[in-house]
VOGU-3710 file (C-alpha; in Angstrom, 3 decimals, decimal comma):
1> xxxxxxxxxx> 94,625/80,684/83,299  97,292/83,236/82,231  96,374/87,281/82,988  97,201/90,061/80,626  96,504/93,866/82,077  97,353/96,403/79,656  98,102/100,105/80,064  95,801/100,298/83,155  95,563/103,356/85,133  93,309/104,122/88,222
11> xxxxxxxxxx> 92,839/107,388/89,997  91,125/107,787/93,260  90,046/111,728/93,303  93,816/113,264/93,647  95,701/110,110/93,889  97,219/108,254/91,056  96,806/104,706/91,895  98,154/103,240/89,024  99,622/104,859/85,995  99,584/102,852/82,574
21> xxxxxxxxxx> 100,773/99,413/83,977  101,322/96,786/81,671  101,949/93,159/83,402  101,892/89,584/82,243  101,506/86,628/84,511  102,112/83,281/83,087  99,112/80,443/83,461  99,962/78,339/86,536  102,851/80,852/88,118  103,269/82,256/91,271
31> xxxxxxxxxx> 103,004/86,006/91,242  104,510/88,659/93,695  103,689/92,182/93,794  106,192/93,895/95,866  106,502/97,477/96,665  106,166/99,881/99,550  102,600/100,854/100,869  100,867/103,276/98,011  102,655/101,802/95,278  99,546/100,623/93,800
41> xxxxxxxxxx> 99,836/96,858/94,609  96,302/96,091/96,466  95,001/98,345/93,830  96,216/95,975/91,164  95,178/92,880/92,826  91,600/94,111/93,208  91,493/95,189/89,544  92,490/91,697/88,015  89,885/90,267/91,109  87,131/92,985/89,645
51> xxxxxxxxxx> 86,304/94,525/92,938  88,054/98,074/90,958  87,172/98,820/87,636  90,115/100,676/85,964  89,750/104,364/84,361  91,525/103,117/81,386  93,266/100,101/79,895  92,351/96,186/79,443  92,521/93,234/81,623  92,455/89,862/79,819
61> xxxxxxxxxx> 91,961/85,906/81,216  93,654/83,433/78,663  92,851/86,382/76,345  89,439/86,641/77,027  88,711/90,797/77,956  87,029/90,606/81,555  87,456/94,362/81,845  83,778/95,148/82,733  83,096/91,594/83,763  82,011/91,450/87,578
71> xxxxxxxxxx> 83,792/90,011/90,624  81,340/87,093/90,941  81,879/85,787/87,556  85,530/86,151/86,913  86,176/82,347/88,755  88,765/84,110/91,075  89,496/82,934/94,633  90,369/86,350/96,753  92,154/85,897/100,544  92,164/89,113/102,718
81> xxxxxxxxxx> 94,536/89,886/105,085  92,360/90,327/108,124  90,789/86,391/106,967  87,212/87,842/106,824  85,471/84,824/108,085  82,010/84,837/109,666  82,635/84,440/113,078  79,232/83,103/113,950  80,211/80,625/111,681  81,748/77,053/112,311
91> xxxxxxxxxx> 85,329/76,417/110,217  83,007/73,977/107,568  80,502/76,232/107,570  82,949/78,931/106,281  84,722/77,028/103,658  81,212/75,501/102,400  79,543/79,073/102,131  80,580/79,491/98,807  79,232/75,856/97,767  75,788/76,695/99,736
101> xxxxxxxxxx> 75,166/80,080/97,697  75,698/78,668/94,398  72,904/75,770/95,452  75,902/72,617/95,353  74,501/69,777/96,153  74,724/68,611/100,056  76,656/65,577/99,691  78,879/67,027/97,012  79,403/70,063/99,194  80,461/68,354/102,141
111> xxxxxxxxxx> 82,914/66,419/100,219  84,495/69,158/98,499  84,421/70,761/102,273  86,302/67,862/103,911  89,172/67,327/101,191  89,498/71,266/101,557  90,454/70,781/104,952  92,268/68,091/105,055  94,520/69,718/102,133  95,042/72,687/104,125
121> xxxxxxxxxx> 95,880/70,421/107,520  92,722/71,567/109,626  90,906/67,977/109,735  89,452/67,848/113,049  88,733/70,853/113,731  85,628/71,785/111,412  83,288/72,053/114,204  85,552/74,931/115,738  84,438/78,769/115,513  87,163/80,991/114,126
131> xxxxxxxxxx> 87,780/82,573/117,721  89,092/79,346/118,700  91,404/78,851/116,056  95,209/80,479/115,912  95,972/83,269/112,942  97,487/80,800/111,088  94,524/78,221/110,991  92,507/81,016/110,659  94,686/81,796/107,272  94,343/78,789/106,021
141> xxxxxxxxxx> 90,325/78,379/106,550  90,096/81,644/104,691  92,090/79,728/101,750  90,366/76,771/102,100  86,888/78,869/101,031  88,813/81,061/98,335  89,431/77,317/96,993  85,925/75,623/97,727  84,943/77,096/94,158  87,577/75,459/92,462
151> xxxxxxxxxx> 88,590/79,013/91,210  90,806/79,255/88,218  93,173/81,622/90,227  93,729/82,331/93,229  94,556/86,216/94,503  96,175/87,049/97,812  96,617/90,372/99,784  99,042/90,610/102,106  98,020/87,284/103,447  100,298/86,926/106,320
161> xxxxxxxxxx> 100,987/90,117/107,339  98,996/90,180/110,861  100,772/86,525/111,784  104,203/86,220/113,879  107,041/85,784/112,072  107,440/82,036/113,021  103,652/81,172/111,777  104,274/83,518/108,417  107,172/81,403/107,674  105,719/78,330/108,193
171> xxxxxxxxxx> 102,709/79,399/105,904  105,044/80,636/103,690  106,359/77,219/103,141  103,089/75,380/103,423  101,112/77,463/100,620  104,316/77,376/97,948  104,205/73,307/98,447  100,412/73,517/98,176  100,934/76,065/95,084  103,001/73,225/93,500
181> xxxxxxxxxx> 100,256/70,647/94,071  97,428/72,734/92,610  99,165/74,821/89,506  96,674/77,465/90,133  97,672/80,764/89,087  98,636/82,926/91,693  99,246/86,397/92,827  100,167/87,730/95,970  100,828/91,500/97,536  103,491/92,289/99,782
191> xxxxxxxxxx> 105,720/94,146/100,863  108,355/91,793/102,496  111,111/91,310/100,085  112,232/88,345/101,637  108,564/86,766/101,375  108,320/87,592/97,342  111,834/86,097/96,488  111,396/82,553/98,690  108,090/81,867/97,297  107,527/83,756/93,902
201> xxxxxxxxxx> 107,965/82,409/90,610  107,795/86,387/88,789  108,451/89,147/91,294  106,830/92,558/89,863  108,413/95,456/91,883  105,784/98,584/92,132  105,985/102,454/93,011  104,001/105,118/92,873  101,879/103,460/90,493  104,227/101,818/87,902
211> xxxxxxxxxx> 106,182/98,681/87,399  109,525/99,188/88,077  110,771/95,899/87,313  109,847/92,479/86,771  111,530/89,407/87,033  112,753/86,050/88,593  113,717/86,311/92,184  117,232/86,228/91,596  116,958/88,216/88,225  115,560/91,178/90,381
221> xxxxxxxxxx> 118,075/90,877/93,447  121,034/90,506/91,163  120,264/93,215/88,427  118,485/95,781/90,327  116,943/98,000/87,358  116,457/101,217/88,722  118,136/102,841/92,266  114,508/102,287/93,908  114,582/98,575/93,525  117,911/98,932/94,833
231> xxxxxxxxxx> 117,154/100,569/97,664  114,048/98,780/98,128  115,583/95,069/98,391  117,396/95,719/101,724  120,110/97,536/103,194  122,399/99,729/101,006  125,360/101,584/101,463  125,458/104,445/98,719  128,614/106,257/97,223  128,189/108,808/94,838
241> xxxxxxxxxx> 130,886/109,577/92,242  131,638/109,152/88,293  132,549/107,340/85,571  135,172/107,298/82,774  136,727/105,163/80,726  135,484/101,872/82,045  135,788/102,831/85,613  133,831/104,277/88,680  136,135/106,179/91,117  133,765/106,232/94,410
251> xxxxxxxxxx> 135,880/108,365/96,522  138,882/105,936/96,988  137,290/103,454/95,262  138,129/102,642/91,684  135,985/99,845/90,186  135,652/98,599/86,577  132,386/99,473/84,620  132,286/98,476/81,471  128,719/99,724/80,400  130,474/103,206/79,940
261> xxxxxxxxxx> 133,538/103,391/77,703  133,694/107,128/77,178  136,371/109,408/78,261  134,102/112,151/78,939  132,904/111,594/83,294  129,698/111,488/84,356  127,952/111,910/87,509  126,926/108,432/89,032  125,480/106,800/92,030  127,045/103,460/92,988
271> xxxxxxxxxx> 124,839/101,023/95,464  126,730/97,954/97,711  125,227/95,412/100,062  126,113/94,942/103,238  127,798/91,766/102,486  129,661/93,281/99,448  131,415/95,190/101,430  135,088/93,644/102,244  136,747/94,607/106,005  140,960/94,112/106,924
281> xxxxxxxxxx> 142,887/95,353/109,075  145,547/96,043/106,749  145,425/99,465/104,548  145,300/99,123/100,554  145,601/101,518/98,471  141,770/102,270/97,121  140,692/100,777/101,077  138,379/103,422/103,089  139,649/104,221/106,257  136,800/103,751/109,164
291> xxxxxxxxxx> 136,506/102,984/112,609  134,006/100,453/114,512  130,888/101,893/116,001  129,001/98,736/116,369  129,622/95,003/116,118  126,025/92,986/116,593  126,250/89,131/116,043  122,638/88,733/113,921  122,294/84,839/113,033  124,462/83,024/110,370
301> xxxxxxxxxx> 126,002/86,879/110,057  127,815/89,864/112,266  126,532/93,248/111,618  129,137/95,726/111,819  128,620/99,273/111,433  131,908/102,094/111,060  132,068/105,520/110,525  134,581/106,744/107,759  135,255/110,519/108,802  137,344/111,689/105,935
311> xxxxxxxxxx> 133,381/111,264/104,042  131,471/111,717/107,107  129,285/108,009/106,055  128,381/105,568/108,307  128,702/102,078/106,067  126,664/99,046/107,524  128,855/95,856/106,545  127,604/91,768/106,819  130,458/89,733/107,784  129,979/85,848/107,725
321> xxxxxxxxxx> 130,696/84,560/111,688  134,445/82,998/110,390  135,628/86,258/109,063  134,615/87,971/112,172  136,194/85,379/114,258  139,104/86,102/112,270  138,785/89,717/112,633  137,855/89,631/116,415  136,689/93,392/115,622  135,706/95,678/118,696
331> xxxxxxxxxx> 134,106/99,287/119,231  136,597/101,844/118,396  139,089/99,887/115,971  140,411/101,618/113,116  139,653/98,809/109,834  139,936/99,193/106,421  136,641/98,665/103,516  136,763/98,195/100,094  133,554/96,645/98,086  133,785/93,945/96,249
341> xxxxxxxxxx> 131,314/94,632/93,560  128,429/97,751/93,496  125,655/98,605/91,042  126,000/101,576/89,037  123,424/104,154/88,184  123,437/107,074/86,183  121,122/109,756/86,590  118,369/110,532/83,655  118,187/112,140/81,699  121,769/111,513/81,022
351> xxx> 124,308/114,358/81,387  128,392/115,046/81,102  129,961/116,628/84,726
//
């Protein structure tokens, strides 16, 4: 079941919810909406799910216009964040509530019921109430009923953001494996970058009510479109300076940029990761002069932070554990950064400095 909104806006008295978005998400795929809080994600979601009717546009299901179809007939499982089971409720009774409204037969019923927990690891436990369950079987009982229907796709907001980190991780995992098992189409909100790009087949960036990019994971974190994905997708360290001729001069930077041949400068805004940014002790000649503030050992990396006075920045830097062992860097040490590569905006509408 593939989903086609077009040029769908929503306003909520004041607020501009959504602003002519346009979005296509392929039959069987795996979905991520991404964006900060207000960018009109969960606003989307409950759109395509037809708990919000839009003020203008079209939403299609393998081309079929569901636009003023209701909730109850568009054959869409829907997971909350907060699980919304009935807590009075056993963990069968909960995934078979679905199957008991729409009059399924009994036996039928409790068959669907017991595969649905048994694919979503819970067998055992269906005489359990939800208070005696952890978050993350609680999660998965709440997907278990979003699936009892056999619903031809499956929406998902913010579905592990009240678990720990360890148990979103795991589900993480779990529900891409069960996504591969099931090919049901799929889309989930977020805001957890790192969540999108490990289990998303199309990331769809939002703010403030548009699209500002869509793509593969690695399409998105390796061609940024616009400085808000940018920014958006982690820590950056910015430097603002120009172009000419094929080059951005960042300060004492000087980098090749070949989208803009033209003698005459412009103004432009250059963006490097963390890890793109290069640390020796040894002075080059387009090397920034800093010294240490900080050096935190964070996992597989070590977080540095340095303060270049001569541009009063602080520049966060990840350096893999070998180079730092190499570097044996301390507070106070005077080092030496260069990037290794940075994206390049321009700012719109274009102008000459």
């Amino acid at each position: 079941m593939s989903i086609s909104i077009q040029n769908v806006s929503r306003r909520f008295g004041n607020f501009q919810a959504l602003s002519d978005v346009s979005l296509n998400v392929p039959s069987g795929s795996l979905t991520a909406l991404l964006g900060p809080s207000g960018s009109g994600k969960t606003t989307l979601l409950r759109i395509i799910a037809g708990l919000e009717t839009p003020d203008t546009g079209t939403v299609l299901f393998q081309e079929e216009d569901v636009t003023e179809k209701a909730a109850r007939d568009r054959e869409v499982g829907f997971v909350f964040q907060h699980y919304a089971l009935f807590r009075h409720m056993t963990v069968f009774e909960n995934v078979a509530f679905g199957l008991r409204v729409r009059k399924v037969a009994k036996d039928i019923a409790n068959a669907r019921v017991k595969e649905l927990l048994s694919l979503v690891r819970l067998e055992g436990l269906g005489n359990r109430f939800p208070s005696e369950l952890s978050g993350g079987q609680r999660q998965r009982v709440a997907l278990a009923r979003a699936l009892a229907m056999r619903p031809q796709m499956l929406l998902l907001d913010e579905p592990f953001g009240a678990l720990d980190a360890k148990v979103r991780q795991e589900l993480r995992t779990w529900l891409r494996k069960l996504h591969e098992e099931m090919h049901v189409t799929t889309v989930f909100v977020t805001h957890d970058q790192e969540e999108a790009f490990e289990m998303a087949d199309q990331v769809v960036v939002m703010n403030h009510g548009k699209i500002e990019q869509i793509g593969t994971p690695q399409d998105v974190f390796d061609h940024p479109a616009t400085p808000f994905v940018m920014d958006f997708l982690g820590n950056v360290n910015v430097f603002h300076g120009r172009v000419k001729a094929g080059r951005v001069e960042l300060g004492p930077f000087s980098l090749a940029y070949d989208a803009y041949t033209h003698e005459e400068p412009r103004n432009a805004t250059a963006y490097v990761r963390p890890h793109e940014l290069e640390i020796d002790r040894v002075a080059t000649a387009t090397s920034l002069a800093a010294r240490v503030l900080q050096v935190n050992p964070a996992g597989a990396v070590v977080k540095v932070r340095v303060f270049a006075e001569e541009y009063g920045v602080e520049l966060n830097i990840d350096l893999i554990r070998d180079r730092a062992a190499v570097l044996r860097l301390q507070s106070g040490d005077t080092v030496y950064v260069h990037p290794k590569t940075a994206r390049v905006f321009m700012p719109e509408p274009e102008y000459a400095i």
